[in-house]
N, C-alpha and C positions, 0 to 999 in steps of 0.2 A: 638657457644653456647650463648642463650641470657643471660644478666645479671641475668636475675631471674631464674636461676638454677643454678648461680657460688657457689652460698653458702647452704646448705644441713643445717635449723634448725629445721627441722620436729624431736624435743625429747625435753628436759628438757634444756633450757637457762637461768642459773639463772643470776640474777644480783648483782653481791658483791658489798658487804660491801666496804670500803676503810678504814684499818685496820691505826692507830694512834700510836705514843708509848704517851707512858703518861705524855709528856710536848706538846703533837698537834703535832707531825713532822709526816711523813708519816712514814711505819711501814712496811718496805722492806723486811723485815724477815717474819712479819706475812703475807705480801701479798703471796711471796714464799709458806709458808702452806698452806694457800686457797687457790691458784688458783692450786696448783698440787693434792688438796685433791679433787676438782670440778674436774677436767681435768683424772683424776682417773678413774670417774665411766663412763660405756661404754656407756650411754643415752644420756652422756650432748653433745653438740652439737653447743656450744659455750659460750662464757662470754660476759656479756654487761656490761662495767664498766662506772663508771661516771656520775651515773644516779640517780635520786632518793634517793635509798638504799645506793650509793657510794659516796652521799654527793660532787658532782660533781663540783656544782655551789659555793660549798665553798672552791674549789682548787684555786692557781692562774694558769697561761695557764702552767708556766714550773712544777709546780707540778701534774698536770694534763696531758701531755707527761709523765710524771716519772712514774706515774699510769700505764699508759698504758702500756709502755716497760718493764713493772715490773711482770704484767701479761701473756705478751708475754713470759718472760722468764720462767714466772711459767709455762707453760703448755708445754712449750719445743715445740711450734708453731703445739703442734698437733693437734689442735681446734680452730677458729677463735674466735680473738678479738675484739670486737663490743664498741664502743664510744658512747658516749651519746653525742649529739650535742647541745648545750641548748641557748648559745649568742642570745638574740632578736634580733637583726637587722640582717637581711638578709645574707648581703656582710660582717658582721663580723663571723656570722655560717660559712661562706665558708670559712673563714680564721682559724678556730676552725678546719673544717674538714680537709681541708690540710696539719695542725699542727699533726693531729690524723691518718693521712697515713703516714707522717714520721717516726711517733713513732709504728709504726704497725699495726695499726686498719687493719683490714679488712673487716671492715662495720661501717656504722653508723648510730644510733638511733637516726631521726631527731625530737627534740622537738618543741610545737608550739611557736611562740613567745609571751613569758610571757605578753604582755601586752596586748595581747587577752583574757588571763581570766579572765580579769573584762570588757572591752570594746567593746572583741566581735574584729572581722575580716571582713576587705571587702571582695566581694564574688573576686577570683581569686586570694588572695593573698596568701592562703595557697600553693595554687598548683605551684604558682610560686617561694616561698621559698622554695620545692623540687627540680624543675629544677635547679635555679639557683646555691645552694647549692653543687646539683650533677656533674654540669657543672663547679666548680669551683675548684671540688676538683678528679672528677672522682670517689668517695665512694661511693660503694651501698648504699643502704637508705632504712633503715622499717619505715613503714609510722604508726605515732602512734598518736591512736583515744583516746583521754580523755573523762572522766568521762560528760556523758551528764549534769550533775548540774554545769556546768563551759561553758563558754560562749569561749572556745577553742575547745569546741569539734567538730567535722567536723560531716556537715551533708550528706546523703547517697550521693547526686550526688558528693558532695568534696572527698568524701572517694575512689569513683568511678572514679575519671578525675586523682588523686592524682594515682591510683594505676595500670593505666595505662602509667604513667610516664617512659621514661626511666632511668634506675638507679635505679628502685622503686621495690624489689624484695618480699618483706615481711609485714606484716602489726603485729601488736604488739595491741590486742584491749584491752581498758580497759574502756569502755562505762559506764559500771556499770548503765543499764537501762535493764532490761533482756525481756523487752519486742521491745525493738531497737537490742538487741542484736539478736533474735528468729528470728525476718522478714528481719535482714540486712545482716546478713553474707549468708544466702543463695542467696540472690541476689550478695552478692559483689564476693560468690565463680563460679557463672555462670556465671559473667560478666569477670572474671579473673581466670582463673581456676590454671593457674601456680601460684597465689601470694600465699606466705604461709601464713600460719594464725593465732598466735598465742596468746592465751590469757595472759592476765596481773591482771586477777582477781584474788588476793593472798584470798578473803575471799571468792569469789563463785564458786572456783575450781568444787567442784561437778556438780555445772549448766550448766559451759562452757566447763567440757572435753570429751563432747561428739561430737563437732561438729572444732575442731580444730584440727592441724596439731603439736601443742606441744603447751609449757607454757615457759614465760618469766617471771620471776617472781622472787624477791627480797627473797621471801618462797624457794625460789633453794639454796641458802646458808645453810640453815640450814637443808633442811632434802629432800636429792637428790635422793636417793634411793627411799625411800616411794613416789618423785613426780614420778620420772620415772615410776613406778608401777601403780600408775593413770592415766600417761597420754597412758599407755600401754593396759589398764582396759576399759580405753574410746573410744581406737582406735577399741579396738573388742567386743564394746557397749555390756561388762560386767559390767549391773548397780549393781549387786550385789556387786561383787570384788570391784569396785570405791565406791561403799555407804561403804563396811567396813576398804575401807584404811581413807577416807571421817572422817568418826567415830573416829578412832585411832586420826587422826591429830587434828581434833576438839579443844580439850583442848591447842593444840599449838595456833590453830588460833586464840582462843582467848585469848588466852594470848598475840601474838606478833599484832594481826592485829585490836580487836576490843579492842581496848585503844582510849581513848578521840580526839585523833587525831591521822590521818594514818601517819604523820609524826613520830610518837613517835617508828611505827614500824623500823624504821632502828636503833634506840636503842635497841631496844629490839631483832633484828636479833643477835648485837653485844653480849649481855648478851648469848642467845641460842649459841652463835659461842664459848663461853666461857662454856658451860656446855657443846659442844664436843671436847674442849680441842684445837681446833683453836687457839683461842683469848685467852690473858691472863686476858683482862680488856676491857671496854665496852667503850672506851675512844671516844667521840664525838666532833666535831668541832660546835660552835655558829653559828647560832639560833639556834641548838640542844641542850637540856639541859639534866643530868642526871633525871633517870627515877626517880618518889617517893619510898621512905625508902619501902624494900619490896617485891617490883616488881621484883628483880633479884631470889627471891626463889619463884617469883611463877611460874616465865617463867622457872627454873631450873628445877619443881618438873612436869609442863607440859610437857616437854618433854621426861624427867624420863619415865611419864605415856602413852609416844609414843613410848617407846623405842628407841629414840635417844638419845645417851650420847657419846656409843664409836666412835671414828673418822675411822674404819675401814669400808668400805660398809658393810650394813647389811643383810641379808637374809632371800627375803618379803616372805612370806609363801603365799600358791597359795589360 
């Protein structure tokens, strides 16, 4: 069996939070609720922790193994563990990702190196911080495409050389150019037709779930049911059903994703994770800062108006 079918994430991968108590320590107890509240509904299809939304790059390496194994235990290994790989230099990601197969990953989210997004990449280096990575640690690898206004985002041949890699099972896009989006994934799904494909767009969900194999998305923490139902809506290109789950969540999205900066949404997932009784408190690690006076009843009363509140799956009406 090649690598790219050892791991099945055609459905909803959300990416948590990494839950705090309220002096900053990590929050073992609240990760235990999230990750068996996720791990619960029958769609998800793995966790990507460490990333993003999970405020990764503000762990040190042994809090970040603790993350991991903590997650592991939440889900009682019945859904694979996914790491976010993020160290910029090369040969130290490989050290990142062999740290993240101890602790149980069973995949990893390879990030580009941060200091491509202001200076840009020589051509071939991406595709070598894949191999070398994957060769250092043996980890699967989704290969993930940034936002084209960043100077890390990989262009179609790099996308194309990268996902032919071995080791290289998944792609995770978040281009956020929906006209690179339109012309590339069709090519990148005929050039590779096993890589799966999943989007990362938490604000243009309706745009991209029609042409993707599921969603990676930070939006998975807080309202998994309603993704799963889209991304279920998309696969049997019901625009109707996807425009009225689309509708419903609206007022969440704007509440947790069109804020001054998309950074602000992993705040605000926490707040949402707190109005379904997850989270006790929205407690964030620096550079994150608390959200302005207010924001917690609007993101409270947006979701109210989605009908997320209880932590029990819901039942999406057809």
């Amino acid at each position: 069996m090649s690598t790219k079918n050892k791991l099945d994430l055609r459905g909803l991968v959300p990416a948590p939070v990494t839950p705090f108590t309220r002096d900053g320590a990590i929050d073992h107890a609240a990760i235990q609720r999230l990750g068996s509240w996720l791990g619960s509904f029958k769609g998800v299809k793995g966790l990507v922790v460490l990333g993003h939304a999970g405020e990764g790059t503000f762990l040190t390496a042994d809090e970040q193994a603790a993350v991991i194994e903590s997650f592991v235990k939440s889900v009682d290994d019945k859904i694979p563990v996914i790491a976010g790989i993020t160290l910029e230099g090369t040969g130290v990601a490989g050290m990142e990702a062999k740290r993240a197969v101890k602790a149980g990953a069973k995949a990893g989210l390879l990030y580009p190196s941060h200091g491509w997004l202001r200076f840009g990449y020589q051509k071939g280096a991406p595709q070598d911080r894949y191999k070398a990575v994957y060769e250092a640690s043996g980890l699967p690898l989704i290969l993930f495409q940034y936002p084209d206004a960043t100077k890390a985002t990989y262009n179609l041949e790099t996308l194309l050389e990268i996902a032919e890699q071995p080791g290289v099972f998944c792609m995770k896009n978040g281009v956020r150019n929906m006209r690179r989006w339109d012309t590339e994934i069709p090519v990148i799904r005929k050039a590779n037709p096993d890589l799966q494909v999943l989007t990362c767009h938490d604000e243009y969900l309706l745009h991209t779930m029609f042409d993707v194999d599921g969603a990676l998305v930070g939006y998975g923490n807080i309202a998994p049911e309603l993704l799963i139902a889209l991304i279920e809506a998309g696969k049997a290109q019901d625009y109707v059903k996807a425009r009225a789950l689309h509708d419903r969540l609206l007022p969440v999205t704007k509440a947790v994703y069109h804020r001054g900066s998309h950074m602000e949404g992993t705040v605000a997932l926490k707040h949402a994770l707190v109005t379904r009784g997850i989270l006790e408190h929205a407690t964030v690690r620096t550079p994150l800062l608390p959200l302005q006076p207010g924001a917690d009843v609007e993101i409270a009363d947006a979701m109210r108006s989605a009908g997320l509140v209880s932590t029990k799956p819901a039942a999406i009406a057809a």
